[in-house]
N, C-alpha and C positions, 0 to 999 in steps of 0.2 A: 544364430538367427537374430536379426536384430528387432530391437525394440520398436513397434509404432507407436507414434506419439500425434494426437491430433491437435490443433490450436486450440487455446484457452480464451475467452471474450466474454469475462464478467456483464457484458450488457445483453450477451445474450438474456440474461436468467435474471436482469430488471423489466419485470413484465407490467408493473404498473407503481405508482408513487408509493405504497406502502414498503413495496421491496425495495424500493431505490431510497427511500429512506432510511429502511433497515439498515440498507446495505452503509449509507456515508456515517453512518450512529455508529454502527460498528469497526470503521477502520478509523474513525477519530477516536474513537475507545483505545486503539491498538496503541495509539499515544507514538506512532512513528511516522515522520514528515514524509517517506519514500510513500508509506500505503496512502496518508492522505489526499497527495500531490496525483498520485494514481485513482484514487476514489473520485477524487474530483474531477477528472480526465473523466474518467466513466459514465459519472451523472450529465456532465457536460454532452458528452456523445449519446445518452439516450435519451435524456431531453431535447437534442436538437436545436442545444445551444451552440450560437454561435462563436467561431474560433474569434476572438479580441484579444491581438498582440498586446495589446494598450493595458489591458488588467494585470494587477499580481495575482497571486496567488489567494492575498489575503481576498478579493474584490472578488475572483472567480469562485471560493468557497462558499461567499454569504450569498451570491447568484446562485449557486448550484442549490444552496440548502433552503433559500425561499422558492424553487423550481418546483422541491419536493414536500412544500410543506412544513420545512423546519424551520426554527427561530433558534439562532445559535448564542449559548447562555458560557458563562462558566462555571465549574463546582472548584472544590478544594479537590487536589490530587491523592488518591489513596496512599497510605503510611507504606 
């Protein structure tokens, strides 16, 4: 018998700016460009930002993370 498997859609479960923060804190945490690039896709689509060919990634990050409230800093990376 085979497996069912339903689709997966992280922006279901961004119900409001504190989870959708949570959530971009946490895959920049993950410290890997694949989650971030995707984090950022996510916040984009629940905020209701608009698609801009024209931005990187760098420009779409610091949009997404003042969308949610965040101010993006850096620390030293742990040993």
């Amino acid at each position: 018998m085979p497996v069912e498997t339903t689709p997966f859609d992280a922006v279901d479960f961004l119900r409001d700016d504190e989870d959708t923060a949570g959530y971009l804190a946490e895959m920049l945490d993950a410290d890997s460009l694949v989650l971030i690039e995707r984090a950022v896709r996510d916040v984009e689509r629940a905020k209701g930002l608009p698609d801009d060919p024209a931005l990187d990634l760098a420009a779409r990050l610091y949009r997404a993370a003042h969308a949610v409230g965040l101010r993006l800093t850096t620390a030293p990376r742990a040993a």
